[in-house]
C-alpha positions as CSV (number, residue, x, y, z in Angstrom):
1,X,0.0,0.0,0.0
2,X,2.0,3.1,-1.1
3,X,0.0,5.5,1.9
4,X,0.4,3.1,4.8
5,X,2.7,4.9,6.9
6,X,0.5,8.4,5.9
7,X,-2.3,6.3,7.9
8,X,-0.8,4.9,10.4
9,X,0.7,8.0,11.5
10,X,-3.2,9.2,11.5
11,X,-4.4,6.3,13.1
12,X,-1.3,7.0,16.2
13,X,-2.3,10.2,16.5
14,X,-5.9,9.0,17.1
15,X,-4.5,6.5,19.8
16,X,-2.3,9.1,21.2
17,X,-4.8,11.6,21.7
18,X,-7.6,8.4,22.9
19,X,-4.5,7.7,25.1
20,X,-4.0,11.4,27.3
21,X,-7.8,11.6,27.4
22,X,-8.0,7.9,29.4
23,X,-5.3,8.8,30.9
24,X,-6.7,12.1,32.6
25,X,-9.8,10.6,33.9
26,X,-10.4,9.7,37.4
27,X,-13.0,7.8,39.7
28,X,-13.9,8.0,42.9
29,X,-11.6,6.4,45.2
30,X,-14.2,4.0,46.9
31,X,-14.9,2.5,43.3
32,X,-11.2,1.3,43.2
33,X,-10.9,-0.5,46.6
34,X,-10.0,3.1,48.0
35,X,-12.8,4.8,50.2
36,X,-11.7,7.9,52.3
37,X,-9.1,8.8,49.1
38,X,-10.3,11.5,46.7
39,X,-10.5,11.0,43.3
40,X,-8.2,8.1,42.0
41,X,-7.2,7.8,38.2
42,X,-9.2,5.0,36.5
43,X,-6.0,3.5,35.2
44,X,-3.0,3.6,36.8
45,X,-0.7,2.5,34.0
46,X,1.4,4.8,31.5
47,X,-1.4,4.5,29.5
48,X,0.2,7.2,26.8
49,X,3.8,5.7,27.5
50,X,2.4,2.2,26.2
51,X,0.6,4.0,23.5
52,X,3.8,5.6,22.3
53,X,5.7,3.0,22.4
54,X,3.4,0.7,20.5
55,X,3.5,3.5,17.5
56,X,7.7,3.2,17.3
57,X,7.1,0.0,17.1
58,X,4.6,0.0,14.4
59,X,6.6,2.2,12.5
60,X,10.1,0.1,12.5
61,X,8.2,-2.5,11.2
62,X,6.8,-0.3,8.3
63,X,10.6,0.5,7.4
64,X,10.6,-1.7,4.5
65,X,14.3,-1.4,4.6
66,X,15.0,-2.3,7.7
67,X,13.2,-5.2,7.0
68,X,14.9,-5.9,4.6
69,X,18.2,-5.6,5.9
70,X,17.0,-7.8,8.9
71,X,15.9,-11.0,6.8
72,X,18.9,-10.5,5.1
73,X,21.0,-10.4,8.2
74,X,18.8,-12.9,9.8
75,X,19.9,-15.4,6.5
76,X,23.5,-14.8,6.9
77,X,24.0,-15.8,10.3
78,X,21.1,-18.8,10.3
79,X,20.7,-20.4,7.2
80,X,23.7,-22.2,6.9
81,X,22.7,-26.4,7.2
82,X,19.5,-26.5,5.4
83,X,17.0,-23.7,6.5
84,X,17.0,-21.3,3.2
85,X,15.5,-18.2,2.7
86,X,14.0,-16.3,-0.8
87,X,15.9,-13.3,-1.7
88,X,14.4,-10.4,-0.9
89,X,14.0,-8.1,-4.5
């Protein structure tokens, strides 16, 4: 698909923006095991630390190249005694 990354990087900045506004909300404490506690966030991950780190992710693996240059790295050191691999064009 020749606009992949152009969506992806649209659909991350959905997620990212998704992400900070879960992130921001809060519940009271008693309906998280906490009564007498004010307001407690509803999830106490790195909601948007996750989130970010999903999108690098994503977007090493749409570097073609570096794909590329993996399988053919990956080939050189493994395929010696009987596991081949197809060139890559």
């Amino acid at each position: 698909r020749p606009d992949v990354r152009r969506s992806a990087a649209a659909d991350a900045a959905l997620l990212k923006l998704l992400a900070r506004g879960i992130a921001g909300l809060q519940v009271p404490g008693f309906l998280v095991g906490r009564s007498g506690e004010g307001p407690q966030a509803l999830v106490r991950a790195d909601l948007v630390g996750a989130v970010d780190e999903f999108c690098a992710r994503l977007f090493e693996e749409l570097d073609y190249a570096r794909e590329a240059n993996n399988i053919e790295r990956f080939t050189a050191l493994y395929a010696e005694g009987g596991v081949f691999a197809s060139e890559i064009p």
